[in-house]
N, C-alpha and C positions, 0 to 999 in steps of 0.2 A: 504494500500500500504506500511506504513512504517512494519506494521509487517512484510511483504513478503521481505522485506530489510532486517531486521534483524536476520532471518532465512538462508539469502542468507549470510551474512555476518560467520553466525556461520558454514555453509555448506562446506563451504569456507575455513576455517579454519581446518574444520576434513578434508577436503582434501589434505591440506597439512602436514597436520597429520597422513595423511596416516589411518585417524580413518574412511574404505568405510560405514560401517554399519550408522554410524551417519549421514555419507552425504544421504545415501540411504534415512533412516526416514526422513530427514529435506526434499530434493527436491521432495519426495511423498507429504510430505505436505502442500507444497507449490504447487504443481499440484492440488492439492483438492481445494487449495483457486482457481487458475487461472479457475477449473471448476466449483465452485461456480459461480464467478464474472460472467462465461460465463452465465452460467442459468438465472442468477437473475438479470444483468444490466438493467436497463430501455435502455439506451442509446448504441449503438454501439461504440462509440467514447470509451464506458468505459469498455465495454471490450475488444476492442483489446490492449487497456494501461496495463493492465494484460497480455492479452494472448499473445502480442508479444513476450513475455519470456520463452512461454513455449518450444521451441528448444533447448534454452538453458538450462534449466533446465533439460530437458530430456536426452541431452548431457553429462550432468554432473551425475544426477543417472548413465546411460549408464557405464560413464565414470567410475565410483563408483564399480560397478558389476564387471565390467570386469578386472577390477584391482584386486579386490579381487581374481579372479575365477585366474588369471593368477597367484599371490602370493601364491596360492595352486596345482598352476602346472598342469590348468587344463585348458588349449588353446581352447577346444571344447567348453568348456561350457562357458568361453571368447566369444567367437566368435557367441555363440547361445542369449547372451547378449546383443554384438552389433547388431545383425542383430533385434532383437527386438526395438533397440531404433532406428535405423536405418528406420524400420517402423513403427513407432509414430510418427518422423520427417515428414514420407512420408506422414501418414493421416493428421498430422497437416496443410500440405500446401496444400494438399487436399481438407480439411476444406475450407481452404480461396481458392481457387478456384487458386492456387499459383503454379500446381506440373509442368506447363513448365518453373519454376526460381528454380529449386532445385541446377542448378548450382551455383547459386548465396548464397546458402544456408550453411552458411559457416561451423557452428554446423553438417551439412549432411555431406560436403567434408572431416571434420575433421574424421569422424566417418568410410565413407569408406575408407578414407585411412589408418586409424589405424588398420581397418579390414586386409583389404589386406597385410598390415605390419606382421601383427601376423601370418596368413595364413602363408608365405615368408618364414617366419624365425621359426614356431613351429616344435618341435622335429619330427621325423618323425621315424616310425617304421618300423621293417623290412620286413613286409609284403607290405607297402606302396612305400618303397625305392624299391624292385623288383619289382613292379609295373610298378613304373613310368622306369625304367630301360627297362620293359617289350615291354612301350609306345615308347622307342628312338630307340630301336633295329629294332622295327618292322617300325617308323618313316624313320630307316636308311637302311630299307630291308637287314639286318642283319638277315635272320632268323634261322640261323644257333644257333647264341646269344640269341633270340627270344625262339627258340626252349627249351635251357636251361635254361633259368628263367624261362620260361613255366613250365618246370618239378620241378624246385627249386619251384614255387611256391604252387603248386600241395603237395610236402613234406611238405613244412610248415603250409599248410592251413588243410591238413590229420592228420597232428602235433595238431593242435590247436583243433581241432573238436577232437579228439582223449581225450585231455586233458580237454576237455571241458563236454566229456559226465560222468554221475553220475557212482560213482564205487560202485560194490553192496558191 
């Protein structure tokens, strides 16, 4: 237990150091201890003394990935992150037979809401912005406006396959 301390203590630290890669190594292995313990405990008591931590822990990896992926300007793959640790949380409560208390689960709450954050606020393209422009016209029976994004999107997406296919 005190090693899984101390590991938590140094984790801890590259996270404030903004060092994700370190945090990443350290809460993997410290996931490896709390799945030892699970395997090998004689006593229940002794491994949930371990395994209560692994949300947290899986949070903080989570946390770790997704930071990175975002410091690289890569929101998708942010988000393909969280939704991974987001369901590890889920099995883990699963596990304990816990998944009608996810509200209670405060590492799960932190985690969709960051999600949803990122979602909110990541850059959005022009294909995406006529889209959703596409959605309010036809939303506000506008089809007039409707009709022209329609075609704007048509150029751009002819645009992109155009640019996308091999030139001999």
């Amino acid at each position: 237990m005190q090693e899984g301390r101390q590991y938590y203590q140094r984790y801890l630290a590259a996270f404030h150091l903004q060092r994700y890669d370190l945090v990443v190594r350290d809460t993997e292995r410290n996931l490896r201890l709390f799945a030892f313990v699970v395997r090998h405990a004689a006593r229940p008591r002794d491994k949930i003394e371990f395994d209560q931590y692994r949300p947290y822990v899986m949070m903080m990896r989570t946390r770790a990935l997704a930071l990175d992926s975002l410091a690289k300007n890569d929101s998708a793959q942010a988000i393909s992150h969280i939704d991974e640790g987001i369901e590890g949380i889920r099995a883990f409560l699963k596990d304990y037979e816990q998944s009608d208390h996810e509200a209670e689960c405060m590492e799960l709450g932190f985690l969709l809401r960051w999600k949803r954050d990122i979602e909110s606020n990541r850059p959005r393209g022009p294909l995406e912005r006529l889209e959703q422009q596409l959605e309010l016209a036809v939303a506000l029976e506008d089809y007039e406006e409707a009709a022209r994004i329609r075609d704007q999107l048509v150029r751009l997406r002819g645009t992109e396959i155009a640019s996308s296919e091999p030139h001999p």
